[in-house]
RODO-2510 file (C-alpha; in nm, 4 decimals, decimal comma):
residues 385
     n   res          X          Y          Z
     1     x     0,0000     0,0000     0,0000
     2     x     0,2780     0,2764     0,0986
     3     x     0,4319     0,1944    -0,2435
     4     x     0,1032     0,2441    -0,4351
     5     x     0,0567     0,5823    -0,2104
     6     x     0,4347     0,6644    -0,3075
     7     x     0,3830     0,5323    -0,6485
     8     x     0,0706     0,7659    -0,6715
     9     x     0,2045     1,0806    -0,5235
    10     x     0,4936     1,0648    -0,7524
    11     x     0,2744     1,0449    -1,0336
    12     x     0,0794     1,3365    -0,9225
    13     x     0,3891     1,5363    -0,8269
    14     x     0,4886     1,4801    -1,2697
    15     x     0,1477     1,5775    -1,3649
    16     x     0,1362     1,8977    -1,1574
    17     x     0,4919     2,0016    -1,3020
    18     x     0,4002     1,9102    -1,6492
    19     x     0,0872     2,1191    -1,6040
    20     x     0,3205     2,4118    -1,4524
    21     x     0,5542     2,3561    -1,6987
    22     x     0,2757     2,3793    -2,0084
    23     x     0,0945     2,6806    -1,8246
    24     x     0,5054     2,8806    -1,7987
    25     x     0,5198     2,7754    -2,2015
    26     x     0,1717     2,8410    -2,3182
    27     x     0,1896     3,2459    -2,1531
    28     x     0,6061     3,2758    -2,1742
    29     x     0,7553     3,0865    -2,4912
    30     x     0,8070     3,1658    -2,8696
    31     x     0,6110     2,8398    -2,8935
    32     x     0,3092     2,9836    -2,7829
    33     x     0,3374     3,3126    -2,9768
    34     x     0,3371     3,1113    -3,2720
    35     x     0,0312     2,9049    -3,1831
    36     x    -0,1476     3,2396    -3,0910
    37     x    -0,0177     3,3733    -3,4394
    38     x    -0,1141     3,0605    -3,6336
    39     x    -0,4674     3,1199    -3,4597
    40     x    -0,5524     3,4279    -3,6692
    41     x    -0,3417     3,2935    -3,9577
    42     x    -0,6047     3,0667    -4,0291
    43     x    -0,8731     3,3624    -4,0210
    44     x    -0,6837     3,5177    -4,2964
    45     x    -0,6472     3,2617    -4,5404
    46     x    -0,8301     3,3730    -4,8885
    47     x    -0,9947     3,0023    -4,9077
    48     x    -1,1433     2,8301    -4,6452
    49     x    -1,0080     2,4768    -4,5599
    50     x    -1,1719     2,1478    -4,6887
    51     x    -1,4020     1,9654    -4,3712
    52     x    -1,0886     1,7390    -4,2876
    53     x    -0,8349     1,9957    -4,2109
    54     x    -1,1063     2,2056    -4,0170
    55     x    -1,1613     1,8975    -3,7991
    56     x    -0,7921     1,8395    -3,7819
    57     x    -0,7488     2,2312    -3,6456
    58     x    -1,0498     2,2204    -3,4343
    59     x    -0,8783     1,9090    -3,2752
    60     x    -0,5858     2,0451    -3,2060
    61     x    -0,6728     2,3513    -3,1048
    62     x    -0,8609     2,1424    -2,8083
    63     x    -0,5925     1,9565    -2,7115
    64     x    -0,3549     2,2375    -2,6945
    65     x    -0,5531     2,4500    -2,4725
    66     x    -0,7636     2,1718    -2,2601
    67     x    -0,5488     1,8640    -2,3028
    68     x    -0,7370     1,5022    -2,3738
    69     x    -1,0878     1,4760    -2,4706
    70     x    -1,3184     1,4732    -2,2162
    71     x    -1,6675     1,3391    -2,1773
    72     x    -1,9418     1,0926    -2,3340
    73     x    -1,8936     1,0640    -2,6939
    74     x    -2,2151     1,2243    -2,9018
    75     x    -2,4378     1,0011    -3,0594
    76     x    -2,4204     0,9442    -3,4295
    77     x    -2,7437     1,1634    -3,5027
    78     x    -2,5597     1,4563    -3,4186
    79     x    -2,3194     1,4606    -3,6801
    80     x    -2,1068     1,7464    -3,6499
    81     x    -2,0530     1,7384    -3,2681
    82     x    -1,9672     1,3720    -3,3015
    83     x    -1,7215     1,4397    -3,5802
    84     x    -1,5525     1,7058    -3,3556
    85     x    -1,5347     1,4658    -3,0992
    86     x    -1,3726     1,1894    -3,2610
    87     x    -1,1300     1,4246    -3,4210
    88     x    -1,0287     1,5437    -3,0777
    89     x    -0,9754     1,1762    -2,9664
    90     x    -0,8094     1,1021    -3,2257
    91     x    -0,4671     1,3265    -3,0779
    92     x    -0,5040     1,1527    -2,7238
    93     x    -0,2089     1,1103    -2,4933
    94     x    -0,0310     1,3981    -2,7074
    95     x     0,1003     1,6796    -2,5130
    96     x    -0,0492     2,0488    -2,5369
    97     x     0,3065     2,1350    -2,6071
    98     x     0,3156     1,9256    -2,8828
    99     x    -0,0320     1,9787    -2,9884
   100     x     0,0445     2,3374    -3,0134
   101     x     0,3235     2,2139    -3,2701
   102     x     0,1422     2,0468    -3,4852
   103     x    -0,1467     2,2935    -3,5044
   104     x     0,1486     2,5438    -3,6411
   105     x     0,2769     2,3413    -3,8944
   106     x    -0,0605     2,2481    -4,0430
   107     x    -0,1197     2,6204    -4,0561
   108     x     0,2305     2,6775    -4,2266
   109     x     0,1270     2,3800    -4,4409
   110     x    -0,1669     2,5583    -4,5630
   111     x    -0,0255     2,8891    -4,6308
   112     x     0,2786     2,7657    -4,7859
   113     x    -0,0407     2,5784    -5,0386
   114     x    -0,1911     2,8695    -5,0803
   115     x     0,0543     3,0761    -5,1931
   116     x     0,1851     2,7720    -5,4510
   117     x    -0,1127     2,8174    -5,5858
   118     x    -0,0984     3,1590    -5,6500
   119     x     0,2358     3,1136    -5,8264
   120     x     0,0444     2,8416    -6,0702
   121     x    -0,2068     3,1066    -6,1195
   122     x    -0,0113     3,3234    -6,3253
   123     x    -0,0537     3,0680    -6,6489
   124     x     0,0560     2,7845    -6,7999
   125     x     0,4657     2,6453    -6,8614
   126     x     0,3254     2,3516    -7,0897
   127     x     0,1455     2,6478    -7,3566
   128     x     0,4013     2,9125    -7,2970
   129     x     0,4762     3,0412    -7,6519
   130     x     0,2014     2,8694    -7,7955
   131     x     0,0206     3,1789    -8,0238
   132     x    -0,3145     3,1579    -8,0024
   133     x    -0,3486     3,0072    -7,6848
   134     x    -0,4132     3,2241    -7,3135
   135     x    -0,4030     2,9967    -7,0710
   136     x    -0,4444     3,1162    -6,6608
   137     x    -0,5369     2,9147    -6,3121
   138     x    -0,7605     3,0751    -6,0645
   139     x    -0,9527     2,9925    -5,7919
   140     x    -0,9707     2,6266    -5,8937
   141     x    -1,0694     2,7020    -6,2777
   142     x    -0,8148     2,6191    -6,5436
   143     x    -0,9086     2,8428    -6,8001
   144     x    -0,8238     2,8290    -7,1916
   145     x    -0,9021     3,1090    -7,4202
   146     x    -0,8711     3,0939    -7,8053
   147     x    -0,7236     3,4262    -7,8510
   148     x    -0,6626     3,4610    -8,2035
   149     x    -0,9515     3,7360    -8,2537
   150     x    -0,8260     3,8590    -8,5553
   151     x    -0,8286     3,4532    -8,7187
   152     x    -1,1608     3,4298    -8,5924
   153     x    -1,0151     3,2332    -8,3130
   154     x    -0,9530     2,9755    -8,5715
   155     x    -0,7489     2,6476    -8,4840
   156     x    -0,3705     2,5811    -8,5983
   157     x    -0,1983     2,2574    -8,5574
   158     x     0,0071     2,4727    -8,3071
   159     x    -0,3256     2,5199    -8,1129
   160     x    -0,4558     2,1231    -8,1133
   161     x    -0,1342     2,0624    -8,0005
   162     x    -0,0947     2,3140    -7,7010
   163     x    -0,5171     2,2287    -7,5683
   164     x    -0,3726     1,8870    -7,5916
   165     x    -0,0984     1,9354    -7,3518
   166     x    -0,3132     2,2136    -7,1308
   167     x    -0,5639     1,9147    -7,0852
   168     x    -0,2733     1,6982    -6,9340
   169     x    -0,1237     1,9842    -6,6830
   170     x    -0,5519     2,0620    -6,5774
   171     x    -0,5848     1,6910    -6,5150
   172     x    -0,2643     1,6290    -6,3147
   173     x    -0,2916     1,9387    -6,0941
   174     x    -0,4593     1,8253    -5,8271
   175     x    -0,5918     2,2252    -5,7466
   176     x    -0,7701     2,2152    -6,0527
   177     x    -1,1608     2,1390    -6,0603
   178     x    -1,2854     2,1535    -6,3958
   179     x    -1,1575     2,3524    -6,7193
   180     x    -1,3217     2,6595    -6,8778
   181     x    -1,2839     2,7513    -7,2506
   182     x    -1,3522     3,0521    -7,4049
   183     x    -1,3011     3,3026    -7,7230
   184     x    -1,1200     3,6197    -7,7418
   185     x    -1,3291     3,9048    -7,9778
   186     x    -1,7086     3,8638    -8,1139
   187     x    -1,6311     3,5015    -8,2258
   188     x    -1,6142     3,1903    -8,0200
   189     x    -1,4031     2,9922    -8,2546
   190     x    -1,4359     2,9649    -8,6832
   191     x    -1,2980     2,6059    -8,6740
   192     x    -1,0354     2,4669    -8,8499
   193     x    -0,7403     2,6667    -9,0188
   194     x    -0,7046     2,6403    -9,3642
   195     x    -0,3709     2,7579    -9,3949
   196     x    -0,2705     2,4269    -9,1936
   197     x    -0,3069     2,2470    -9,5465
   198     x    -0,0293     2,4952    -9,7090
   199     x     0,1746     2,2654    -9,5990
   200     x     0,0864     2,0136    -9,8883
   201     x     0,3343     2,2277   -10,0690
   202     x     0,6305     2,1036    -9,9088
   203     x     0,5941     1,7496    -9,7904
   204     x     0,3069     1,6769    -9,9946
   205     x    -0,1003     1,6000    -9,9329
   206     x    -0,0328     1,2372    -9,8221
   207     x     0,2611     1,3111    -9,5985
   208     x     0,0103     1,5923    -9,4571
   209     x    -0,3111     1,3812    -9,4334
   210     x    -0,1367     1,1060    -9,2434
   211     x    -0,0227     1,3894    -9,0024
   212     x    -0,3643     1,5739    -8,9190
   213     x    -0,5030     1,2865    -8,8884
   214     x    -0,2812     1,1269    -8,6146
   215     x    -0,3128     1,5042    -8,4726
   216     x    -0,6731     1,5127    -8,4800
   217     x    -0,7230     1,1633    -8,3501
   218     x    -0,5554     1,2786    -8,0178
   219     x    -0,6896     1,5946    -7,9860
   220     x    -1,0253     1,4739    -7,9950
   221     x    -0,9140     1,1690    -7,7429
   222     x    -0,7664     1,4251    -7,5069
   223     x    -1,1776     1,5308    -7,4234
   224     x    -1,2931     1,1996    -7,4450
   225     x    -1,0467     1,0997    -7,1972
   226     x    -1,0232     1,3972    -6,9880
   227     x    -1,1485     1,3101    -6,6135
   228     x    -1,2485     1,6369    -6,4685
   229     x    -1,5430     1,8629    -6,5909
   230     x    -1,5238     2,1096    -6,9132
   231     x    -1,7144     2,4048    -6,9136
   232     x    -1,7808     2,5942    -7,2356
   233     x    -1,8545     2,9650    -7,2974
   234     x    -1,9566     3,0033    -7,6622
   235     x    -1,9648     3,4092    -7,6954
   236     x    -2,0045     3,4187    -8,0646
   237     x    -2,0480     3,2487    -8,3565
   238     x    -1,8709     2,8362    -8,3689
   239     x    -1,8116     2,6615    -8,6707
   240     x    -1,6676     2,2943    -8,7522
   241     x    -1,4755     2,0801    -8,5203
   242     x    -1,5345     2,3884    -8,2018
   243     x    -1,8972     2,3191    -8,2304
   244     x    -1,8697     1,9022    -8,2287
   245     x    -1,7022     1,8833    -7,9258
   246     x    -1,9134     2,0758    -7,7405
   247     x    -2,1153     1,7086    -7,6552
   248     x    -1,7650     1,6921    -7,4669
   249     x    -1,8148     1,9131    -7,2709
   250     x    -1,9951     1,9343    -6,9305
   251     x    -2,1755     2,2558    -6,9266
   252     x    -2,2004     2,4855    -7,2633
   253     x    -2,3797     2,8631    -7,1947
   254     x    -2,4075     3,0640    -7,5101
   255     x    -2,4341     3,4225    -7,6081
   256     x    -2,8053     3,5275    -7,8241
   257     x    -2,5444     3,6502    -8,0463
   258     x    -2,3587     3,2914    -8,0830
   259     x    -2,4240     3,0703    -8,4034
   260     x    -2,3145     2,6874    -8,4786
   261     x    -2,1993     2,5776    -8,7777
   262     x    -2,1058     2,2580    -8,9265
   263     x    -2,0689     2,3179    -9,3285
   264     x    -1,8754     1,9802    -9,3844
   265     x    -2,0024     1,9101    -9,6778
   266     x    -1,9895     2,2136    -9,8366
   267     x    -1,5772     2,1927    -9,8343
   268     x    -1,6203     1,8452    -9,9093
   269     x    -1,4667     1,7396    -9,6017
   270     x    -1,6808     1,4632    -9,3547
   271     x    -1,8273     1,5197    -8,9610
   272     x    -1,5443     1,4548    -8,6578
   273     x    -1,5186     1,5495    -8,2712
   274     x    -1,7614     1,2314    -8,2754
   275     x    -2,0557     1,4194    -8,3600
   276     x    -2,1435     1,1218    -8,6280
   277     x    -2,2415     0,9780    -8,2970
   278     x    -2,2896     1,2281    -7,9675
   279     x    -2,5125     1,4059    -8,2421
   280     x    -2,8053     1,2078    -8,3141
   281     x    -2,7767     1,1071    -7,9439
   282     x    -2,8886     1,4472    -7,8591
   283     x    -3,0890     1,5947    -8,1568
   284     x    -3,2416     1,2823    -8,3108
   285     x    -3,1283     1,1025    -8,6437
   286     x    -3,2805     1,3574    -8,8365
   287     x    -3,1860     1,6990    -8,6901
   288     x    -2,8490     1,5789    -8,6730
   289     x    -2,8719     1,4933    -9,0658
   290     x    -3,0100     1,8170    -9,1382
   291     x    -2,7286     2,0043    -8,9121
   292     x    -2,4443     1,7925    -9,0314
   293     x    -2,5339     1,6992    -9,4114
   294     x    -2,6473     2,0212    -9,5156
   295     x    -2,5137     2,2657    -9,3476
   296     x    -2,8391     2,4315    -9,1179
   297     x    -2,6610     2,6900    -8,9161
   298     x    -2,8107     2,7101    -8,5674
   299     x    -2,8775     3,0220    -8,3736
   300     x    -2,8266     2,9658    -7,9815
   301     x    -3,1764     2,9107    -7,8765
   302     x    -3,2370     2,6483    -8,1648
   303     x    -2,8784     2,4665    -8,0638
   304     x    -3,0499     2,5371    -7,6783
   305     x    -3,3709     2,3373    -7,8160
   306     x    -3,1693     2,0354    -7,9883
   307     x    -2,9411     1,9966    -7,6549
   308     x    -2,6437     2,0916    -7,7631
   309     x    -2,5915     2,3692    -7,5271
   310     x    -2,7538     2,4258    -7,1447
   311     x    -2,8506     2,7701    -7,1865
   312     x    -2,8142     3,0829    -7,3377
   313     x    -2,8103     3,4714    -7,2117
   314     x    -2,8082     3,8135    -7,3075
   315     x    -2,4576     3,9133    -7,4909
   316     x    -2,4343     4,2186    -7,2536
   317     x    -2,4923     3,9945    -6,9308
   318     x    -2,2830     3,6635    -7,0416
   319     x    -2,0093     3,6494    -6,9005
   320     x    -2,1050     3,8361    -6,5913
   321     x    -2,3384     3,5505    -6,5316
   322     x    -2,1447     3,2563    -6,6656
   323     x    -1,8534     3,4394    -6,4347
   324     x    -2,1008     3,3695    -6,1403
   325     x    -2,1992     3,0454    -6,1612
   326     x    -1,8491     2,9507    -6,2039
   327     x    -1,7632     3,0394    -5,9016
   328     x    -1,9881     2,8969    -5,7444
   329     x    -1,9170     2,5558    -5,8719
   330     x    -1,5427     2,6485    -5,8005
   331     x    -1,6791     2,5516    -5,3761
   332     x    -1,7599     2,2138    -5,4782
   333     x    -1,5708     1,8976    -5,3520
   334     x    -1,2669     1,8556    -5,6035
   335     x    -1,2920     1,4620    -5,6118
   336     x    -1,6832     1,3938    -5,6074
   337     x    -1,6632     1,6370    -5,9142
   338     x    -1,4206     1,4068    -6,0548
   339     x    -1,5552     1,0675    -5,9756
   340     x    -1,9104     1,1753    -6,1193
   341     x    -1,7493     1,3353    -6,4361
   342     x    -1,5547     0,9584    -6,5221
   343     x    -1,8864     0,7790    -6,4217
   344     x    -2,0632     0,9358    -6,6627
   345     x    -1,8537     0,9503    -6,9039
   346     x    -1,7218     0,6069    -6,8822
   347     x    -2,0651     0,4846    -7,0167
   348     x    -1,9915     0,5788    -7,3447
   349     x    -1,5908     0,5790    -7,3516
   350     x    -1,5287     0,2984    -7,5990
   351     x    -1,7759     0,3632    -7,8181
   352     x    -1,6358     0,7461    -7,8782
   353     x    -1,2878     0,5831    -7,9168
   354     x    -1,3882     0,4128    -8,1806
   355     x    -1,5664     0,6588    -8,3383
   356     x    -1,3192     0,8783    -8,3713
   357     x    -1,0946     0,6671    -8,4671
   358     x    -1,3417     0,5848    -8,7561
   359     x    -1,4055     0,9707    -8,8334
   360     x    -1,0531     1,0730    -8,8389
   361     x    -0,9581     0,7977    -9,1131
   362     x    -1,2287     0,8683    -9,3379
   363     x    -1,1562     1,2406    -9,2577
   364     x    -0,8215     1,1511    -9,4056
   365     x    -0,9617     1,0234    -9,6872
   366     x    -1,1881     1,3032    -9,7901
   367     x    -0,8096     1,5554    -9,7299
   368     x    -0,6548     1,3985    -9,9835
   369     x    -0,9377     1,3530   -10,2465
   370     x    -1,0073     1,5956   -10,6031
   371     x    -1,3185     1,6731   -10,4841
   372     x    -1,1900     1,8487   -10,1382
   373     x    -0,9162     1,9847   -10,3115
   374     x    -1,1324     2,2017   -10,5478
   375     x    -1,3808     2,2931   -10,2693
   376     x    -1,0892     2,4372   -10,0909
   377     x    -0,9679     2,5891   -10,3518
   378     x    -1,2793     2,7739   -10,4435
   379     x    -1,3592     2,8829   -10,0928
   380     x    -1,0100     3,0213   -10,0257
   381     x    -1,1028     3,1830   -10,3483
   382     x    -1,4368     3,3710   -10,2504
   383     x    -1,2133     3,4487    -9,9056
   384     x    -1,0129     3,7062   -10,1486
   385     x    -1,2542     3,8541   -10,3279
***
């Protein structure tokens, strides 16, 4: 017994100098000015931390300043408190000292994130150079702007080429939610770049057919196989392969003053971006014959009615309102967002695969043929007069 009573009052006598000793830190040391300072730190950041961090802070911000968890665990109908609690269990035996510690460095660990990401928000390395291309990260939205206003925004190899690579720095940066494109000028994009084919002159049609196909193959892949959400803002007019993706995409809000345009046929060339397929899924066998066979261009509230876009507003209130929304969809969870985007794309993967494989040869085909040639020809023609 007098060793369990000595045993006990020894014990004591450590607890009541470890409690001295924390009280002397927490009011006296550097320690403790950096917990107080990592306190309002937190207040300041420009983003609020995801649930798991906040229950990580809250945690050990209680065990810091009151030491193990105390009381009856809540019951699993109240959520939140029952959360906390388990959080704050989940540090016990650890020291305030300690505690303090680790609630600093997960603070610096935040800021130090934050202000990476601020760095990453001044653009793009992978499109640097790339003309044509504006490419900026904010606020979670990887944003890609055709910015050739003066082209009509319209597409150089250069360009499939650089979305291509944007695509693969927006899906392996892990702050980035979805991707926004968008147009520079009055037009969204005018499609595909005729001067691309002036190439023929050097290394001749085959040599250049073999090429934008392979080119065109991936590009196209690169949205098929792209797992986070794509968000399009179609502020004027769209013609050829900028209007068939837009099944692609996630969300597409248009301008009144936009216009789609698919006039395959009438440069002898054939449908691609899959729309052979994603477009009679949406329109119907026969609006998608009449849009893609002969030409019918589309204003925004007739490509609204055959579901090719979600909605369509005012020119002098678009992007103010598309600017909005995206924001708000900027607050949602990063990985449900990507999760839900693969499910639902992953219904139809294969299937677009192979159609686009199946698109881009025949597309070859039609590149190298008379009857292209002297459409081309002709229209680069009435282009001059």
């Amino acid at each position: 017994m007098r060793m369990n009573k000595h045993s006990d009052a020894c014990k004591g006598r450590e607890q009541a100098t470890e409690q001295l000793s924390t009280t002397f830190s927490r009011f006296y040391s550097s320690d403790y000015a950096q917990f107080k300072s990592a306190q309002q730190n937190v207040k300041n950041l420009k983003e609020s931390p995801d649930n798991d961090i906040k229950l990580k802070l809250y945690a050990l911000f209680k065990q810091a300043t009151s030491g193990d968890v105390q009381g009856k665990q809540p019951s699993m109908i109240n959520f939140l408190e029952r959360a906390k609690y388990d959080a704050w269990a989940g540090f016990k035996g650890l020291t305030m000292l300690k505690a303090q510690k680790e609630y600093v460095e997960a603070v610096e660990r935040l800021i130090a994130e934050e202000k990476s990401g601020e760095v990453n928000d001044a653009g793009s390395d992978v499109t640097q150079g790339v003309d044509g291309l504006k490419i900026s990260m904010e606020n979670h939205v990887y944003r890609i702007e055709l910015n050739r206003p003066e082209k009509l925004n319209s597409l150089t190899f250069d360009m499939y080429n650089g979305i291509i690579k944007a695509l693969e720095e927006a899906s392996a940066n892990k702050e980035i939610k979805f991707v926004l494109f968008s147009g520079a000028g009055q037009y969204y994009c005018s499609g595909n770049d005729l001067s691309n084919f002036e190439k023929a002159a050097e290394i001749g049609i085959e040599k250049l057919a073999d090429e934008a196909r392979e080119l065109f193959q991936r590009f196209v892949a690169a949205f098929i196989d792209f797992d986070k959400p794509i968000i399009g803002l179609i502020n004027g007019p769209a013609v050829g392969i900028s209007v068939t993706l837009l099944p692609l995409f996630n969300i597409v809000w248009a301008s009144d003053s936009a216009t789609f345009n698919t006039p395959f046929v009438a440069i002898a060339q054939s449908a691609e971006g899959t729309s052979t397929y994603t477009f009679p899924y949406l329109m119907g066998y026969a609006k998608a014959s009449e849009f893609l066979l002969f030409g019918r261009k589309l204003s925004a509230q007739e490509a609204y009615e055959r579901n090719l876009i979600n909605e369509v507003f005012p020119a002098s209130k678009f992007f103010k309102e598309c600017n909005r929304r995206i924001t708000e969809y900027a607050k949602l969870p990063p990985e449900a967002l990507k999760v839900n985007k693969q499910i639902l794309r992953d219904v139809h993967r294969d299937t677009l695969h192979k159609v686009n494989k199946h698109e881009s040869a025949v597309l070859r085909d039609r590149w190298v043929s008379k009857e292209c040639e002297q459409a081309l020809m002709a229209f680069m023609l009435r282009k001059k007069k």
